[in-house]
C-alpha positions in Angstrom: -21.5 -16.2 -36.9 -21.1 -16.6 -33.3 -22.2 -21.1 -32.0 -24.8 -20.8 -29.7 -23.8 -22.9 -26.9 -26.0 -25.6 -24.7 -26.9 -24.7 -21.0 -24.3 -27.6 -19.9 -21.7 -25.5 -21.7 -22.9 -22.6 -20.1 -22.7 -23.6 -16.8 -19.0 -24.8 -17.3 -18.4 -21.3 -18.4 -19.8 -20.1 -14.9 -17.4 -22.2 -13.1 -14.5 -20.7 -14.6 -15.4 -17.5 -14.1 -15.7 -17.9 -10.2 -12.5 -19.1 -9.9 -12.3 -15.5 -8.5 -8.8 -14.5 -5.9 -8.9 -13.0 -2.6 -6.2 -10.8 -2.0 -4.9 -9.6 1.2 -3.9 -6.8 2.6 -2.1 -6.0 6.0 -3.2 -3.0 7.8 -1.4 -2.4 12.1 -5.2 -2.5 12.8 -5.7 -6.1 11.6 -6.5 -7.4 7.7 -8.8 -7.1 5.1 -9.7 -9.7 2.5 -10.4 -8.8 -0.2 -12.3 -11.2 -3.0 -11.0 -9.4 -6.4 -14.0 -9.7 -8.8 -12.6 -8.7 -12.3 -9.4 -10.5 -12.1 -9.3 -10.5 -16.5 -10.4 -7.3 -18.6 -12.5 -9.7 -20.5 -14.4 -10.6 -17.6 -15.9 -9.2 -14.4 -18.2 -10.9 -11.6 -21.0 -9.5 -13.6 -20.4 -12.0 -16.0 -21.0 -14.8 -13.6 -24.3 -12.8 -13.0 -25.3 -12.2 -16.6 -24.9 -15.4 -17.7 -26.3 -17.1 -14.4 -29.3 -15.1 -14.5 -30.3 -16.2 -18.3 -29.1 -19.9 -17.5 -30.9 -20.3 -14.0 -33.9 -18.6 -16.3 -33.6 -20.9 -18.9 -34.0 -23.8 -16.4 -36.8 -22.7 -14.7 -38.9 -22.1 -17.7 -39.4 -18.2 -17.2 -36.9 -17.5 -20.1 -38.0 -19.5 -23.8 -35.1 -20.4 -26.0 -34.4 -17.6 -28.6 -36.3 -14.9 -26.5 -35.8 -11.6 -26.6 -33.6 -9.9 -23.2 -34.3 -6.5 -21.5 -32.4 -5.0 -18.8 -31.0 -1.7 -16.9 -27.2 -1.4 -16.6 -24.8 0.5 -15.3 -22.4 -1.3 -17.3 -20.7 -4.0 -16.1 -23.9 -6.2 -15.8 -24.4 -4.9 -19.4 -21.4 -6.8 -20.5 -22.3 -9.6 -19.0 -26.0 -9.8 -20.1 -24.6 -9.0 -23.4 -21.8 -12.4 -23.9 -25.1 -14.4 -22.2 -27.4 -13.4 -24.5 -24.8 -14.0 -27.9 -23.6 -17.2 -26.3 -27.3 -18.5 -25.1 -28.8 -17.1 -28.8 -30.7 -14.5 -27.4 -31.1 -11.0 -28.9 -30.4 -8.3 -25.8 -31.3 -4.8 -25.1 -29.5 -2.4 -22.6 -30.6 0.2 -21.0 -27.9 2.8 -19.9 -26.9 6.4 -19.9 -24.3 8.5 -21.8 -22.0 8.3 -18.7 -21.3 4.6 -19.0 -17.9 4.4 -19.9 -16.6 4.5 -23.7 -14.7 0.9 -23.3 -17.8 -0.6 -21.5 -20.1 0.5 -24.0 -17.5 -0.9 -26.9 -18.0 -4.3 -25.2 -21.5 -4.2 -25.7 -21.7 -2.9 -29.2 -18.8 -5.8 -30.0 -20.9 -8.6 -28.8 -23.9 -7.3 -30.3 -26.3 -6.4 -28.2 -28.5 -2.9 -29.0 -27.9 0.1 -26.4 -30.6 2.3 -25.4 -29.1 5.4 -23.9 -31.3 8.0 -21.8 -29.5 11.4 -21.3 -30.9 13.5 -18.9 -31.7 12.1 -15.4 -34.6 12.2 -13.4 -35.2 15.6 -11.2 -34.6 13.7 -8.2 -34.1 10.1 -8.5 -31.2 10.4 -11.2 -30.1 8.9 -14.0 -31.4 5.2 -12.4 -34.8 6.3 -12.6 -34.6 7.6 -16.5 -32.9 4.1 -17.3 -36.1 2.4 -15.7 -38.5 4.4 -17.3 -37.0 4.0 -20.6 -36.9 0.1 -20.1 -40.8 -0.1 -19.0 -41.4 2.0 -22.3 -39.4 -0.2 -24.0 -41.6 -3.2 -22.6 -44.9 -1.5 -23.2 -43.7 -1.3 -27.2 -42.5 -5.2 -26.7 -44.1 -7.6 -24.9 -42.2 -10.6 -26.0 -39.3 -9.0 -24.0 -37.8 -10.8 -20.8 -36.7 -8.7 -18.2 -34.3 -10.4 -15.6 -35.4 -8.1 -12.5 -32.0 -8.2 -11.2 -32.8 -6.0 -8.3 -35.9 -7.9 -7.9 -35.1 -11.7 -8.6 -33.9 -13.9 -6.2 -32.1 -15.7 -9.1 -29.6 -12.7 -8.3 -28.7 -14.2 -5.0 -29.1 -17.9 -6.5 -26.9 -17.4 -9.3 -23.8 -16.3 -6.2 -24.8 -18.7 -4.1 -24.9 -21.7 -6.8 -21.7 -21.4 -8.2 -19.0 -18.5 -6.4 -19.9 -19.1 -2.8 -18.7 -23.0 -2.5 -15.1 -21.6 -4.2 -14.9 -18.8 -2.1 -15.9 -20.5 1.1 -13.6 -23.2 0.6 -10.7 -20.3 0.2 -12.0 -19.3 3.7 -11.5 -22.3 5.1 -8.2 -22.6 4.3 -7.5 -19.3 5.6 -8.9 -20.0 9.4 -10.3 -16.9 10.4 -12.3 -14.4 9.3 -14.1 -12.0 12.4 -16.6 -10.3 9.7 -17.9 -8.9 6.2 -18.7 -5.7 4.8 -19.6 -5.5 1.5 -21.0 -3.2 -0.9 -24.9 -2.7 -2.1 -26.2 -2.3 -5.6 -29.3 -4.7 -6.0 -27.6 -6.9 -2.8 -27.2 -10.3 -4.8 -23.4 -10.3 -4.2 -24.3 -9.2 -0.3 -27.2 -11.7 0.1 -25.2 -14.8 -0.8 -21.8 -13.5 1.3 -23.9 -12.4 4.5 -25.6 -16.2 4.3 -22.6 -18.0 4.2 -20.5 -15.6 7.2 -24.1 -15.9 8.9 -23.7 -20.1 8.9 -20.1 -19.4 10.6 -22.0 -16.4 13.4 -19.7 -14.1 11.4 -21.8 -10.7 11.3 -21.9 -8.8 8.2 -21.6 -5.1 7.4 -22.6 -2.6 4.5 -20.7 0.1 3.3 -22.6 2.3 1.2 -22.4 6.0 -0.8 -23.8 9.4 0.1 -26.8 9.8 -2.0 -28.0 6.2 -1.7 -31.7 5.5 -0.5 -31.0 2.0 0.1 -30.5 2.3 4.2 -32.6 5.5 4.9 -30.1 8.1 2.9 -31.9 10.9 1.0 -31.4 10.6 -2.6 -28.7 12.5 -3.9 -25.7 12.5 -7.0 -22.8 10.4 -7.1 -20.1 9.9 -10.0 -20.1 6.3 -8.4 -21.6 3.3 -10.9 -22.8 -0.1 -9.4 -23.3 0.9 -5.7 -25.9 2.6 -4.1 -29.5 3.1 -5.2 -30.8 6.5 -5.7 -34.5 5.9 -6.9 -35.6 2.9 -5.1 -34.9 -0.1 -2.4 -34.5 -3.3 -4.4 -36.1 -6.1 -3.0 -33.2 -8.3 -3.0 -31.6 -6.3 -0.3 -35.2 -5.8 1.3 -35.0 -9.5 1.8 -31.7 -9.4 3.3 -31.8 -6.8 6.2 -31.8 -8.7 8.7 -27.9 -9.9 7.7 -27.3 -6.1 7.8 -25.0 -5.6 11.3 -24.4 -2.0 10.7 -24.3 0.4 7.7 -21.1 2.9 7.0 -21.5 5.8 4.5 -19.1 7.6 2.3 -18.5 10.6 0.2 -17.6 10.4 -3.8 -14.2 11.9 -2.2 -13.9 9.3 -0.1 -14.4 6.0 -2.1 -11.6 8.3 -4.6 -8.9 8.2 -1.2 -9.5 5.2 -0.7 -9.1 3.5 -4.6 -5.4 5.9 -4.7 -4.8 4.2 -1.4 -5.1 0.7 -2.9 -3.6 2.2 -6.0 0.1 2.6 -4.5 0.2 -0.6 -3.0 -0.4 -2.0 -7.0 -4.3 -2.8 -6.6 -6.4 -0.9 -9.3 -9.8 -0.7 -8.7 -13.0 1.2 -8.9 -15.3 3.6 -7.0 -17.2 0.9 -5.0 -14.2 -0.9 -4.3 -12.6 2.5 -2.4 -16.1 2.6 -0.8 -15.9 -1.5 0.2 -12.6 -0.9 1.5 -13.4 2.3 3.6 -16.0 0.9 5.0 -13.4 -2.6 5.5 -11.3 -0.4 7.7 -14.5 0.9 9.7 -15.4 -2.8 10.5 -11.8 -3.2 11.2 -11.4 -0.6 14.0 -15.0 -1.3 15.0 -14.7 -5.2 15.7 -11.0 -4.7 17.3 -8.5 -7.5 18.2 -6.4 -7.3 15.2 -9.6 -8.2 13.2 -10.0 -9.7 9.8 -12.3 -8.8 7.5 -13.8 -10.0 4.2 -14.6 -8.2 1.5 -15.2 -7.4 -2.2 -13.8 -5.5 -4.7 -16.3 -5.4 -7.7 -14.4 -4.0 -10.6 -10.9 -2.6 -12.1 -10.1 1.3 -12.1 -9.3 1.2 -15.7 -13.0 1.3 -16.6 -12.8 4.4 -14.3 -9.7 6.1 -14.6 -11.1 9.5 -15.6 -12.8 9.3 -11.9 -10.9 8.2 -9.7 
């Protein structure tokens, strides 16, 4: 049986898991800079955020000890939400779809959380609005459950801008210059806290998102992406963040795949969003001019994806 660990303990476990890299990588336009998110294959920066979100819950009083946890997932926030819940002691229920992939689904199962699986999407909002109607049936049946809200909660943003901001900023600072952001969008927590801190600096920040994403004005549409885009609804932790929004770049399936086969051959494996961050790196790039630099951030590794991408 697994020791449940105090929320002191917890938040030490945070801490190590935002000692995250930034990589960089030369380009005749100018740089990009890229903050590598899943540096281990134990871990991922949705770790940071599952556990965050239960401990900054926890603290406030809207989470009791022992309670039960509900949440959608593409995956990698599954994995996270799952190691919170079997280090914090709280039983945890995912909601997903029969595309997450194999290896992220055996993480779950080993750390014991239960898996709820929809299989067919919804006729025009996809597979993100069948995970959400399966989790409010779920709640209906359930009311003890606690749902996070990550695309809703601005413990999203907190939990970033708590613990990985101060260690990435003070990376920054060491590196002298950065001329601006662009980062990806799922529920915008990882966006929110970025855009703030370029924003105290007059650094503008950009968005690079996927074809088929409503989040910017896009009509909804399929993508084979996982962790980026919205195709159902506008979460409100982005809503709350437009105004950091400089500009908005879109990209095909095709070309967030370019771009991860690009990284690939210079020995950087990553996934679908982190072809789409770095397309729309290289946008900003030739945009700002001047041999810029740019900051960004590369969400997760290819393996998870390798049969994409």
């Amino acid at each position: 049986m697994n020791k449940i660990i105090s929320l002191d303990e917890a938040e030490q476990r945070i801490e190590t898991l935002c000692d995250l890299k930034i990589i960089r990588i030369h380009h005749p336009q100018g740089e990009v800079r890229a903050i590598f998110g899943s540096p281990t294959t134990e871990s991922s920066f949705k770790s940071i955020l599952g556990i965050g979100l239960l401990l900054l819950a926890r603290r406030t009083g809207k989470l009791s000890s022992g309670q039960p946890v509900i949440e959608s997932t593409s995956g990698s926030l599954g994995v996270g939400l799952a190691a919170a819940g079997m280090l914090l002691g709280h039983p945890v229920h995912l909601v997903s779809d029969i595309n997450i992939p194999q290896i992220t689904l055996q993480k779950i199962k080993y750390l014991g959380a239960t898996m709820h699986l929809v299989s067919k999407p919804h006729p025009t909002l996809g597979m993100q609005q069948s995970r959400e109607d399966q989790l409010h049936a779920l709640l209906a049946d359930n009311e003890e459950l606690y749902w996070p809200k990550q695309n809703d909660s601005d413990l999203n943003p907190e939990v970033y801008r708590r613990w990985l901001v101060p260690k990435i900023e003070l990376q920054l600072k060491s590196m002298n210059r950065v001329d601006a952001g662009c980062f990806v969008v799922g529920s915008g927590g990882h966006f929110t806290a970025f855009a703030e801190m370029l924003n105290r600096y007059s650094i503008p920040s950009y968005v690079a998102d996927r074809q088929g994403s409503v989040t910017f004005g896009g009509k909804p549409g399929f993508s084979i992406l996982r962790g980026t885009g919205n195709q159902n609804t506008v979460p409100e932790v982005i809503s709350r963040a437009m105004h950091l929004v400089r500009g908005v770049h879109v990209y095909t399936d095709e070309e967030a795949v370019e771009h991860c086969q690009r990284l690939a051959r210079e020995g950087i494996f990553v996934g679908g969003s982190s072809g789409v961050a770095y397309a729309g790196s290289l946008d900003v790039m030739r945009e700002v001019g001047n041999n810029a630099v740019v900051l960004t951030f590369f969400p997760d590794r290819g393996e998870l994806y390798q049969d994409l991408i």
